[in-house]
N, C-alpha and C positions, 0 to 999 in steps of 0.2 A: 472565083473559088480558089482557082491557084494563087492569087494573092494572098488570102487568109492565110492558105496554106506557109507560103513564106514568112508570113508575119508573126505566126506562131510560133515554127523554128526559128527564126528568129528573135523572139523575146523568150525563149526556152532557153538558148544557146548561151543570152546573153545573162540569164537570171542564172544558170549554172557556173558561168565565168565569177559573178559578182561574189556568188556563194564560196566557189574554193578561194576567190583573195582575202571573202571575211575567215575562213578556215587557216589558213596555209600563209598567209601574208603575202609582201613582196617577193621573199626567196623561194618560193616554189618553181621547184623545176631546172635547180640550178645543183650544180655539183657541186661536190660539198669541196672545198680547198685541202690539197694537202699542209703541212705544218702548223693547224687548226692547233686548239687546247689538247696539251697532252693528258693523258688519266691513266691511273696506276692499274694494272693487270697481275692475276699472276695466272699461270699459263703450269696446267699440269698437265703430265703425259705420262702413258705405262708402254714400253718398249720389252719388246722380245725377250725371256729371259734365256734363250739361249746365247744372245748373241755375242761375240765379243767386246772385250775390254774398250779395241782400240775400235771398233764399228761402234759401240756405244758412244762414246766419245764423239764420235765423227758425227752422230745425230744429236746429241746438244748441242753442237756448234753450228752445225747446219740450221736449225731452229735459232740458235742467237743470231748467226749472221741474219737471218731473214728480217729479225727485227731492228739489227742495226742500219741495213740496208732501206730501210723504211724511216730514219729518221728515229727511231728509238733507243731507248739502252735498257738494259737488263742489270738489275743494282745486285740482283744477287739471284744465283744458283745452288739448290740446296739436292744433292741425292738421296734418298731413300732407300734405295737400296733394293733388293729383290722383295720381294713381299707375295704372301696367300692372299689370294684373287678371294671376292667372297662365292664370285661361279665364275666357270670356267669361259672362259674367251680366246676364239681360233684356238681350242682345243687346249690353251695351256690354263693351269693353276696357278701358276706365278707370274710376277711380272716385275718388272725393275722400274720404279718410279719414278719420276722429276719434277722437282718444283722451281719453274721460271718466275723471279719477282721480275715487272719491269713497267717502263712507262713510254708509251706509245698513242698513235692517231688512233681516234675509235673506228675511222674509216678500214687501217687496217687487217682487223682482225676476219675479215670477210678472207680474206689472202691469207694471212699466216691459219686460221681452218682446211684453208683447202690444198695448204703445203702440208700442213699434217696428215691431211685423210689421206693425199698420196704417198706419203711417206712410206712403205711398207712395214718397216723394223718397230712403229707404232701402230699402238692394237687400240688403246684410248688417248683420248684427249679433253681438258676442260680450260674453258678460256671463262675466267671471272672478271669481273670490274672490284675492285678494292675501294669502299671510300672514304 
């Protein structure tokens, strides 16, 4: 009986293996390389509108470095400027925009999310794929 037993998990085991390489192929299970295909992002963010000029600043650049630091570049930063919120977030009505163009790993963007969400001085964030 115990043999059955093993013989079933056994052809269970192995019928589930067969299954995920008809699924998932060869590279299942492998981490993905960095300096892979780069793809164009742009990366928008609304920052504190009280904050200052030269702390403003200091959080674009913190945001670029992250992406240069990763192997990417950013072709162009566009401001926005202070703008009406359409509701209010962290209590404020306005917020100072930023539009990041740039081009970067798609691995990355898991990281430059979660340097933003700790960011404080940012209240949102959206990271697109451009194609």
């Amino acid at each position: 009986m115990l043999y059955v037993k093993l013989l079933i998990e056994a052809t269970h085991y192995a019928w589930l293996t067969f299954r995920s390489w008809l699924t998932y192929g060869d590279d299942r299970g492998q981490i993905p390389r960095k300096g892979g295909p780069m793809r164009k992002y742009e990366v928008v963010f609304i920052v504190h509108p009280d904050l200052e000029e030269s702390a403003f600043n200091d959080v674009i650049d913190r945001a670029k470095g992250w992406i240069t630091q990763a192997d990417g570049n950013v072709s162009n930063v566009d401001v926005w400027g202070k703008r009406k919120l359409a509701y209010p977030i962290r209590k404020q009505a306005e917020g100072q925009f930023v539009l990041l163009k740039t081009e970067m790993d798609p691995s990355f963007c898991h990281e430059l999310e979660r340097n933003l969400r700790l960011t404080e001085p940012v209240m949102r964030y959206l990271i697109t794929a451009v194609d």
